[in-house]
C-alpha positions in Angstrom: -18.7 12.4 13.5 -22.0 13.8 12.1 -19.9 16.8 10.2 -18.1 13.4 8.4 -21.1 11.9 7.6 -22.9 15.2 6.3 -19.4 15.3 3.9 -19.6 12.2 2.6 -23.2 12.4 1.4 -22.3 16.1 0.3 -19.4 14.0 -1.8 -21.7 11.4 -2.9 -24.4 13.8 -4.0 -21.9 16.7 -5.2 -20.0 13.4 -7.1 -23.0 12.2 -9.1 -23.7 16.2 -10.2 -20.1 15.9 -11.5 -21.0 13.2 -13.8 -23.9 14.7 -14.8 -22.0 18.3 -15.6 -19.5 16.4 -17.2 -21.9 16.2 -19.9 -22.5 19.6 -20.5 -19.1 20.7 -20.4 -18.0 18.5 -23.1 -21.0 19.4 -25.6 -20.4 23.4 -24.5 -17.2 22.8 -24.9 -17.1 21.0 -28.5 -20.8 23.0 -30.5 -21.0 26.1 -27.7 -24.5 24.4 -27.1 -26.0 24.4 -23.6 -27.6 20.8 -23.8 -30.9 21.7 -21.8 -32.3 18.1 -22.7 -29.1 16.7 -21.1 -31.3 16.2 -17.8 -34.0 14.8 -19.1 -31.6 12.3 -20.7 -31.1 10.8 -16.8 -34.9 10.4 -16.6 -34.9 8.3 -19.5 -32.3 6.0 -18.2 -33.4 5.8 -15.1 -37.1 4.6 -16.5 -35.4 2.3 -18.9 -32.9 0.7 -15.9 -36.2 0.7 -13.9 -38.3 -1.2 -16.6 -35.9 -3.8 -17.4 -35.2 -4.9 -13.9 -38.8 -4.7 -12.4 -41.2 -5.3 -14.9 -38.9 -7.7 -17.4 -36.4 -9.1 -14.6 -33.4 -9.0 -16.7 -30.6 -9.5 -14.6 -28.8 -6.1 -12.8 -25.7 -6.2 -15.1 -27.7 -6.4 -18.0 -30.1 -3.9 -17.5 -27.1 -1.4 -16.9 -25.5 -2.3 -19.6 -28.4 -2.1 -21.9 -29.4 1.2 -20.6 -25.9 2.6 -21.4 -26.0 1.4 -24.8 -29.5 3.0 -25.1 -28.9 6.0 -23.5 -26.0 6.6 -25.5 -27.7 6.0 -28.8 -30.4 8.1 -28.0 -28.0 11.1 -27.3 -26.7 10.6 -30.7 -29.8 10.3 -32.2 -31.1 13.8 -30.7 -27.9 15.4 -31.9 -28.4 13.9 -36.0 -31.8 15.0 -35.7 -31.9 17.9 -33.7 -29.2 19.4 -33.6 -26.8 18.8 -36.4 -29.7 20.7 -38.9 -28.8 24.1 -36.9 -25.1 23.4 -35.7 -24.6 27.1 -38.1 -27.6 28.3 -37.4 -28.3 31.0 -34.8 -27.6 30.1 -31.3 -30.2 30.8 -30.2 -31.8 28.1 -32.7 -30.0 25.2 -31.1 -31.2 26.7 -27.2 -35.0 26.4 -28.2 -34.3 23.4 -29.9 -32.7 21.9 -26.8 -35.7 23.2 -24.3 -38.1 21.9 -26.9 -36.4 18.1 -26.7 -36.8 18.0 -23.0 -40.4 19.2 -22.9 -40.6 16.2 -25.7 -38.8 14.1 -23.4 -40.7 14.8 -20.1 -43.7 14.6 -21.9 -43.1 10.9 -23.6 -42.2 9.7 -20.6 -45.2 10.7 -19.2 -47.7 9.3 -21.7 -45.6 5.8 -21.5 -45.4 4.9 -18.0 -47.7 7.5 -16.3 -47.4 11.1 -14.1 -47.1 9.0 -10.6 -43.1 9.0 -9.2 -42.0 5.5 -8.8 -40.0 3.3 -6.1 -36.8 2.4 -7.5 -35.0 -0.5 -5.8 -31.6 -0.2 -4.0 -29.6 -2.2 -6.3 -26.7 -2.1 -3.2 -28.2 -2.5 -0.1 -26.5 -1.8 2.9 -24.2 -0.4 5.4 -20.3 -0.3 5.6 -18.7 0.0 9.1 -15.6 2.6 8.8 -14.4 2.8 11.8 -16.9 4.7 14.1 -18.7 5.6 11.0 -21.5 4.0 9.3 -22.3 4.9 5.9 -24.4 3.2 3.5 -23.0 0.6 0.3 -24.5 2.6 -2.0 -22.6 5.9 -0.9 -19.4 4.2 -1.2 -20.1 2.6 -4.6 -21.2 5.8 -6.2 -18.3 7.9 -4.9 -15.2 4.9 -5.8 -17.6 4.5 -9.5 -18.1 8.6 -10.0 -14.1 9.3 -9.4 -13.3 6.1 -11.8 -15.5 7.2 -14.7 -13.8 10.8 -14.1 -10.0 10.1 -14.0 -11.0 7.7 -17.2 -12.6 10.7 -19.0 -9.5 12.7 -18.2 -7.4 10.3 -19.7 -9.7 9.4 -22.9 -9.4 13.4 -23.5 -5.6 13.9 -22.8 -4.1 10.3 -24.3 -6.9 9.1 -26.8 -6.6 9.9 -30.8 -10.1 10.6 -30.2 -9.6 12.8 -27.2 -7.3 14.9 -29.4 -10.2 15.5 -31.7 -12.4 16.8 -29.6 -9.7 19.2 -28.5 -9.2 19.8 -31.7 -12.9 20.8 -32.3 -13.1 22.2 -29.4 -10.1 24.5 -30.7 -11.8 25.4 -34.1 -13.6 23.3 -35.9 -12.8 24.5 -39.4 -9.0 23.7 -38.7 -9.6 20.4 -37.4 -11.4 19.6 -40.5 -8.7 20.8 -43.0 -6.4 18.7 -40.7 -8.4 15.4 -41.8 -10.5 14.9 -38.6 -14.0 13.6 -39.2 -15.7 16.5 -37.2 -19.6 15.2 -37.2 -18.0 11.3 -35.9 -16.3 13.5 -33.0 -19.6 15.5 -32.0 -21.9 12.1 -31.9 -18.9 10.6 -29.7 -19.2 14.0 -27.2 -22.5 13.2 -27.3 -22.9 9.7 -26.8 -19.9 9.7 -24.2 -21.5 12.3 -22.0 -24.8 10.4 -22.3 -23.4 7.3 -21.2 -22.2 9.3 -18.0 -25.7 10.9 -18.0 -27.1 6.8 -17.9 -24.4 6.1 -15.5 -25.3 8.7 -13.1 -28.7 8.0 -13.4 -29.0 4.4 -11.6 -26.7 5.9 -9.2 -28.9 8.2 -7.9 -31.7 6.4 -8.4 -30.0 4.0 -5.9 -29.3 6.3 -3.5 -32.8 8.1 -3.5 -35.1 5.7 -4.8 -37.5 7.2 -6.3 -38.0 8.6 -10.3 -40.4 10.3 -12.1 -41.0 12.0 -15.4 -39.6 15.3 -13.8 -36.8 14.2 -12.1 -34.6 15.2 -14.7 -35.4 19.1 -14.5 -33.6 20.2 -11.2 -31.0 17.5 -11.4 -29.7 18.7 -14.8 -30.3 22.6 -14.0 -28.0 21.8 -10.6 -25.3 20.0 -12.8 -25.5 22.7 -15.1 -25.1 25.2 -11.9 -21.6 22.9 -11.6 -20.5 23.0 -14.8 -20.9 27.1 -15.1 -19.3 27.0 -11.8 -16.2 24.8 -12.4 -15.7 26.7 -15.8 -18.1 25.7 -18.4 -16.5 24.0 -21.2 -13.4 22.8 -19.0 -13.9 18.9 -17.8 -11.9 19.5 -14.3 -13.9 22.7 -14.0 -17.2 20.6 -14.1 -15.7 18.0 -11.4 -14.8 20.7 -9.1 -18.0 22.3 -9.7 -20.3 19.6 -8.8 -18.2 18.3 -5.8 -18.6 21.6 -4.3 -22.6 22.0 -5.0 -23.2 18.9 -3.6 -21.1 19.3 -0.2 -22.7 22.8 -0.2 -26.4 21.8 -0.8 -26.0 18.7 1.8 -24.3 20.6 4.8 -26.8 23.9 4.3 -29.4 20.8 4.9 -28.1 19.9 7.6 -26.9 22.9 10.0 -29.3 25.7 7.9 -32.7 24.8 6.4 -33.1 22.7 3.8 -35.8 25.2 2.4 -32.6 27.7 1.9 -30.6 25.1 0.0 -31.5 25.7 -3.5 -31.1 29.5 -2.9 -27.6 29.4 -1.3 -26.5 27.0 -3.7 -27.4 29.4 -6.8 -26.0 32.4 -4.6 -22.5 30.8 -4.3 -22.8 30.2 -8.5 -24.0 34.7 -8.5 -20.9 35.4 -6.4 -18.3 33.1 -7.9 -19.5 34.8 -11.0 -19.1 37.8 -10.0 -15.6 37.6 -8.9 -14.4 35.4 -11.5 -16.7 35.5 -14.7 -15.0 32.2 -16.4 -15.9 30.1 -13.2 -13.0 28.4 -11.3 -11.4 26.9 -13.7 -12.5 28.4 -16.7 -10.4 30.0 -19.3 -11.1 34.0 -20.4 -11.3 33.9 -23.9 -11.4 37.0 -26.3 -13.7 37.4 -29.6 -13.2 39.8 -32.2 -15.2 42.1 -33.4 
């Protein structure tokens, strides 16, 4: 009964690093950009969620919803400013440039509402009765809401006009162009969907951990982007696989190991997938001329 319980916090942990990789898949897999500010991006929603319900007491669903809409316009708006400048510019360009938008990030957030973590309330308080198994509301909420956003993105991607855009982008962008799609609408989408997830993931774990800070975003993103390389960066399935799998590993290596070895077994399973299977689990070999 413990070993279940262990596996369904490894599933809600490993569920909310899916939503979170899901991010960086789709911009990897659209501009070939890592999106290193894509963590700090969850910070921001989380303090934005955070001020709206404590210190303005706008009503829950309201203070998601505005946080989505924010969170999504500010992934756009790093994107116009940011990156669109260098989208042909070195690639290394656009990797300095990201780095230097979370430092910015980290920092602002940090000047506005202070160094000091904060408590974030438990928006789903909580147990549900399963049987012999207890296991908190908020687990359940964030595993059935992480698996509905996920199917949804698979089907936006595979049965949308705009999902066969960013295919189509993803494919070569050139083409897509000559072929009449608007290729700078179809990046801001990429990036305001997968901040939107970023936002969505955010209050989750906030729920479940309660507790944020101007930092938070730093391991958080780094471990998504540990699933995302792992599932097959660029490949959305790749990224669900890849963060379901972190998360039951990190949470049962807590449990029956040391949860000071966590971190370093979970970034040894990412050396030795890599090893065997460069493209990650689900990733696709691709070959470049020379």
């Amino acid at each position: 009964m413990a070993f279940l319980s262990h596996l369904i916090y490894g599933l809600q942990l490993g569920t909310i690093y899916a939503l979170v990789a899901l991010g960086y898949s789709m911009v990897y897999g659209i501009i070939r950009l890592i999106n290193f500010a894509h963590g700090d991006i969850i910070m921001v929603a989380s303090f934005v969620v955070w001020y709206l319900i404590a210190r303005l007491n706008v009503p829950v669903w309201l203070s998601i919803l505005i946080c989505v809409a924010f969170t999504s316009l500010l992934g756009v708006a790093i994107e116009k400013l940011a990156y669109k400048p260098l989208r042909h510019s070195a690639r290394i360009s656009l990797l300095i440039t990201a780095i230097g938008i979370s430092f910015f990030l980290q920092n602002a957030a940090q000047l506005i509402f202070g160094a000091d973590p904060v408590m974030f309330e438990n928006l789903f308080p909580g147990n549900l009765s399963l049987g012999a198994l207890t296991v908190s509301r908020v687990s359940v909420i964030i595993i059935c809401v992480s698996i509905v956003l996920m199917i949804a993105l698979v089907l936006l991607v595979n049965k949308t006009r705009m999902g066969r855009a960013m295919r189509a982008v993803s494919e070569d962008e050139s083409t897509a162009a000559l072929m009449g799609i608007n290729v700078n609408t179809t990046i801001s989408f990429a990036f305001a969907l997968g901040s939107a997830l970023a936002a969505v993931a955010a209050i989750l774990y906030s729920c479940a951990y309660t507790q944020i800070s101007p930092t938070m975003g730093g391991m958080l993103g780094l471990k998504a982007f540990v699933a995302a390389v792992l599932g097959g960066i660029g490949s959305i399935p790749g990224a669900m696989l890849g963060g379901i799998l972190i998360g039951i590993c990190e949470t049962l290596t807590k449990a029956y190991i040391s949860s000071s070895f966590a971190d370093a077994i979970v970034f040894g399973i990412l050396i030795v997938v890599l090893i065997i299977r460069p493209s990650g689990l689900l990733g696709v070999k691709t070959k470049e001329k020379v």
